[in-house]
C-alpha positions in Angstrom: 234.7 -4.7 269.3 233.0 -7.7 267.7 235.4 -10.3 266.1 235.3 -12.8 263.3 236.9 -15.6 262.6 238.3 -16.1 258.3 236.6 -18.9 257.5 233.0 -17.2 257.9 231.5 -15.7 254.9 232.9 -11.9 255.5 230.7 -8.7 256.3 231.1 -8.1 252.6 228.3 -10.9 251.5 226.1 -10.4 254.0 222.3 -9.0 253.5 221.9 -5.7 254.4 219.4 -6.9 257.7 222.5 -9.1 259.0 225.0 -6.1 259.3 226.3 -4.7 262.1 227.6 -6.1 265.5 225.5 -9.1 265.8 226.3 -10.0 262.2 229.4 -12.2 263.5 230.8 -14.4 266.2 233.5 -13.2 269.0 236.5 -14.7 268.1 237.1 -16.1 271.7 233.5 -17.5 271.1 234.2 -19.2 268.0 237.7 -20.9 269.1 235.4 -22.1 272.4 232.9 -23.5 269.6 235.7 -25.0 268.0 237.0 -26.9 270.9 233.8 -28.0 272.5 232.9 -29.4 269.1 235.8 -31.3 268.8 235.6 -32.7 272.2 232.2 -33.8 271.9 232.5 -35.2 268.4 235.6 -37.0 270.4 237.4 -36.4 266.8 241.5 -35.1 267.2 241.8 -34.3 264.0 238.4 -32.1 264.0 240.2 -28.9 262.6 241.8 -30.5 260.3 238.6 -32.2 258.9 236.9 -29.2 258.9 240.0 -26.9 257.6 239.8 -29.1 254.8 236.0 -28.3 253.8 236.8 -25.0 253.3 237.4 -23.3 249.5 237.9 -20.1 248.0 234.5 -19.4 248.0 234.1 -19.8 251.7 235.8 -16.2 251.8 233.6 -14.2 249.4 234.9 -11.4 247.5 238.9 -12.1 249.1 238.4 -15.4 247.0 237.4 -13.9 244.1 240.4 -11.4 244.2 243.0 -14.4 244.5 241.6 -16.3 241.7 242.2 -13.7 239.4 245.7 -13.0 240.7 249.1 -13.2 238.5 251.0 -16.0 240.4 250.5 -18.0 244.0 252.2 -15.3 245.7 249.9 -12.7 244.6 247.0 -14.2 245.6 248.4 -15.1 249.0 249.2 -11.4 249.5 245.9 -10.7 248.3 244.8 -12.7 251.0 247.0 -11.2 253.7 246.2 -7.9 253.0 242.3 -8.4 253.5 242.3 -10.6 255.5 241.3 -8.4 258.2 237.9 -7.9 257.0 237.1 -11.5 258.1 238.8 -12.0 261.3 240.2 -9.5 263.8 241.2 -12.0 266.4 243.9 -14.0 264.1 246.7 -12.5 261.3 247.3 -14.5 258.4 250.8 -13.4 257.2 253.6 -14.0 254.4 257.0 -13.4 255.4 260.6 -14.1 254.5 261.8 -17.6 256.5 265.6 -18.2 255.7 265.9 -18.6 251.5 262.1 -19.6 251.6 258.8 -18.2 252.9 256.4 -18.4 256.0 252.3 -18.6 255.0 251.3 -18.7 258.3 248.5 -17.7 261.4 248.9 -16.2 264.6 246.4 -15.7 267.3 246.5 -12.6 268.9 243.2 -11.9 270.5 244.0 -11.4 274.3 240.6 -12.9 275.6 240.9 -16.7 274.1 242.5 -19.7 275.4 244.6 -21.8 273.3 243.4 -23.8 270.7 244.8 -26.8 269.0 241.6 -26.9 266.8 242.1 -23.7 265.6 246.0 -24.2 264.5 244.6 -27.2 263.3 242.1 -25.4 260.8 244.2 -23.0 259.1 246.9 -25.5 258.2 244.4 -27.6 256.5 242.6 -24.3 255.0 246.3 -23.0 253.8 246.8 -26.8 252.0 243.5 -26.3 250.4 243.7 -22.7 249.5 246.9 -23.5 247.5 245.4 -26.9 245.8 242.9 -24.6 244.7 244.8 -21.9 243.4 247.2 -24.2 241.6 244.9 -27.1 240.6 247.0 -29.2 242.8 250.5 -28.5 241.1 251.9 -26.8 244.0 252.5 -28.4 247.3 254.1 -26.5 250.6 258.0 -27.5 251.2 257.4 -28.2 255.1 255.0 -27.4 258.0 255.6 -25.7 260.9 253.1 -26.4 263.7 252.6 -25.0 267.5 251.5 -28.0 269.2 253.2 -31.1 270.1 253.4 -34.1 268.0 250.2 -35.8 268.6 249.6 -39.6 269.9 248.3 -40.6 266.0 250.1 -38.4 263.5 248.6 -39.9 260.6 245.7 -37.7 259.5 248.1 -34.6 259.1 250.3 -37.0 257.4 247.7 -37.9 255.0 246.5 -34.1 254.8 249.6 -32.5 254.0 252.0 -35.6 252.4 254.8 -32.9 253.3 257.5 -33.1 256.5 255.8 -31.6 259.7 257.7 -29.8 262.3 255.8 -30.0 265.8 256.6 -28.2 269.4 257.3 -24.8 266.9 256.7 -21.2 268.0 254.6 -20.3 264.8 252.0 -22.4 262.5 252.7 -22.1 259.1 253.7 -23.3 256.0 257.0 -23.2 254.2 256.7 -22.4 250.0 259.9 -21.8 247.9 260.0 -18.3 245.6 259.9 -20.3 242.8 256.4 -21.6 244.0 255.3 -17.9 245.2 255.9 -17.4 241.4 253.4 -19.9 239.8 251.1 -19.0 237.1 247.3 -18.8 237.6 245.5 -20.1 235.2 242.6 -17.6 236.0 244.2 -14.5 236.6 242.7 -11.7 235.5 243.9 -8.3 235.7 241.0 -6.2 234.6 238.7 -8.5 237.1 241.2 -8.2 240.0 241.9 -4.7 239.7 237.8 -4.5 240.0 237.7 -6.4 242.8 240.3 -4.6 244.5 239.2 -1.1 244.5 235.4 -3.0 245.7 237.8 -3.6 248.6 240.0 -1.5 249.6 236.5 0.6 249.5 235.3 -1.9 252.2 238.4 -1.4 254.2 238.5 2.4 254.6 234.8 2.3 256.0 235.9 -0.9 258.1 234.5 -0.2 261.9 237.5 -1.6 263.9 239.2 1.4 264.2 243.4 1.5 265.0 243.6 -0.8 267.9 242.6 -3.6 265.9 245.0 -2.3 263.2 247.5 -2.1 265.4 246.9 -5.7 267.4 246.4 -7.6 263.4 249.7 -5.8 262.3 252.0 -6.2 264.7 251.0 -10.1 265.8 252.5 -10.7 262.5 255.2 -8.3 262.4 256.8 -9.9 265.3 257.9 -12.9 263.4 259.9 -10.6 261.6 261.7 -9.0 264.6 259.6 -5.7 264.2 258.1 -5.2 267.4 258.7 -1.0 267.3 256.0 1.8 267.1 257.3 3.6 263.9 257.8 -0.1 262.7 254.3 -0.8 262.6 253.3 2.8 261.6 255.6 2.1 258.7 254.0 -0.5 257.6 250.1 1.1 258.3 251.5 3.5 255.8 250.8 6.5 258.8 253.2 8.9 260.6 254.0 7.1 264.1 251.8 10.5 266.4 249.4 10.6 264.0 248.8 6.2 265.4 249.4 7.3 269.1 246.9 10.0 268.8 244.5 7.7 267.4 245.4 4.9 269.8 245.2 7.2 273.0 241.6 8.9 271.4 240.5 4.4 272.0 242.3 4.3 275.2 245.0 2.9 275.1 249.0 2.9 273.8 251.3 1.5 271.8 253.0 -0.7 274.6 249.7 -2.0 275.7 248.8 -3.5 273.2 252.0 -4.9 272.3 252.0 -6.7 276.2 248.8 -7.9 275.4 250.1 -9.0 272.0 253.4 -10.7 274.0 251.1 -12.3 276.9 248.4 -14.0 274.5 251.4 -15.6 272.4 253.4 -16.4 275.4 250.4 -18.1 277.0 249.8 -20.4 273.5 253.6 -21.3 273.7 254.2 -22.4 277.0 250.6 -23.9 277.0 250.4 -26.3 273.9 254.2 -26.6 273.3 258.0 -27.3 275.1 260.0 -25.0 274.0 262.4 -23.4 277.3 260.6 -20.3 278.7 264.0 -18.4 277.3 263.0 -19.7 273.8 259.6 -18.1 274.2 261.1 -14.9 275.4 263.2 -14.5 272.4 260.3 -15.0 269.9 258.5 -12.5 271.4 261.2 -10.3 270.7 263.1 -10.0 274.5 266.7 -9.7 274.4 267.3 -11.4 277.2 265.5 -14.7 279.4 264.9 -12.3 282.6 263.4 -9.5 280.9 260.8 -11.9 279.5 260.8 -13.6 282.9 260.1 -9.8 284.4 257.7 -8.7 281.8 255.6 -12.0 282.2 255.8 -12.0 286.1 254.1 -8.5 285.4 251.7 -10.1 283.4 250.4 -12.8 285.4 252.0 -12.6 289.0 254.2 -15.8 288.5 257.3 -16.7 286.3 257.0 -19.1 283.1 257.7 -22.0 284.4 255.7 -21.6 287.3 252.6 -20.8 285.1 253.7 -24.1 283.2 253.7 -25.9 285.8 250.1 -24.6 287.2 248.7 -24.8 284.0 249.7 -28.7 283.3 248.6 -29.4 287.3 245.7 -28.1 286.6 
């Protein structure tokens, strides 16, 4: 399964003679891009600089679809919903945080390494996103950031001119209902509901088949305590054997790919942040530290804080 990574032009746009597998970049590819690029360049704040490039056009006919859109939160769920059809390595989601909401990414793809770059990116392309949506009138409440604090704060600072919570256990940002409810000036119904049916079309032909599904719906399902089977078939709109059959016809089960799901994130947070090893646990959903310790000692043949530590030594 070939990956892609949101802020490349989707399959959608492309000429008919660049279709197909070759047509994009394997997400563990493009986060290894990413980071060489912003090593070399010697630049810290290269995702942010180049996040911040980015514009509703970069994502085609998604774009289109959330200018049109009623209010903010339209278009954002517009964008969550196809999402997917850019990148199946990452899961942009919008979910209920407290009295407010999450707009957030989370990296799920089981082959890549983490990537501050990357976290980097979609903050600056989520700021930019809702400047352009709202000609500026609309500004995130907080930021939520995997990733300790840096040594020079200052560019995110200067990007986002909102609080900023480092050393989290998700990336994203924090917008109010009342926000979620802004007016568009371009919405559009006629022209959405166009759009639209263009891509839902697109998705039903989509090549991924139901592990992909299954990995993009559930890495941002997790962050709302939903780590189940008929959970995630709920929300695939699809009777819970009807998914296991199609998962076992790829290879593969429910539970695998939720461990593969719970190892990549468990890697990003004890890599790139300080939270306790219980703290990571209970994100991921286990009820208790050892079962996490247990499950993770499965995983990699060593406990947390012993892959911690190896991982900072090395």
């Amino acid at each position: 399964m070939v990956q892609t990574v949101f802020i490349v032009h989707p399959r959608f746009d492309l000429p008919d003679h660049w279709h197909g597998p070759d047509a994009f970049i394997a997400y563990a590819s493009y986060l290894s891009i990413l980071d060489r690029s912003a090593a070399l360049s010697r630049c810290a704040d290269f995702g942010l600089r180049l996040g911040s490039r980015q514009t509703l056009a970069s994502l085609g006919p998604v774009g289109r679809v959330m200018q049109h859109a009623a209010t903010l939160g339209e278009a954002l769920t517009d964008f969550v919903t196809f999402q997917i059809g850019n990148s199946t390595g990452g899961a942009v989601y919008l979910h209920r945080s407290g009295d407010d909401f999450a707009f957030g990414y989370g990296i799920y793809d089981p082959q890549t390494q983490a990537s501050r770059a990357m976290y980097d990116l979609v903050v600056a392309v989520g700021f930019t996103l809702i400047r352009d949506l709202t000609a500026g009138r609309i500004l995130p409440l907080e930021v939520l950031m995997i990733g300790r604090e840096p040594a020079e704060p200052a560019p995110y600072r200067s990007l986002t001119h909102r609080p900023i919570r480092f050393d989290q256990s998700e990336t994203c940002l924090i917008l109010s209902r009342a926000q979620l409810e802004f007016p568009l000036e371009r919405a559009d119904l006629a022209a959405r509901e166009a759009l639209l049916g263009a891509l839902s079309e697109r998705l039903l032909q989509a090549p991924w088949g139901a592990v992909s599904r299954v990995r993009h719906a559930l890495r941002s399902l997790m962050l709302r305590g939903v780590h189940s089977m008929p959970g995630v078939a709920a929300h695939l709109q699809i009777h819970p054997r009807s998914l296991r059959r199609e998962l076992a016809g790829e290879g593969t089960t429910f539970e695998a790919i939720k461990d593969d799901i719970r190892y990549a994130v468990a890697r990003q947070l004890l890599s790139m942040t300080q939270l306790a090893a219980a703290d990571v646990g209970m994100s991921l959903g286990y009820s208790t530290p050892s079962a996490f310790v247990h499950a993770f000692r499965r995983w990699s043949g060593v406990s947390p804080i012993q892959w911690r530590r190896q991982r900072r030594e090395g």
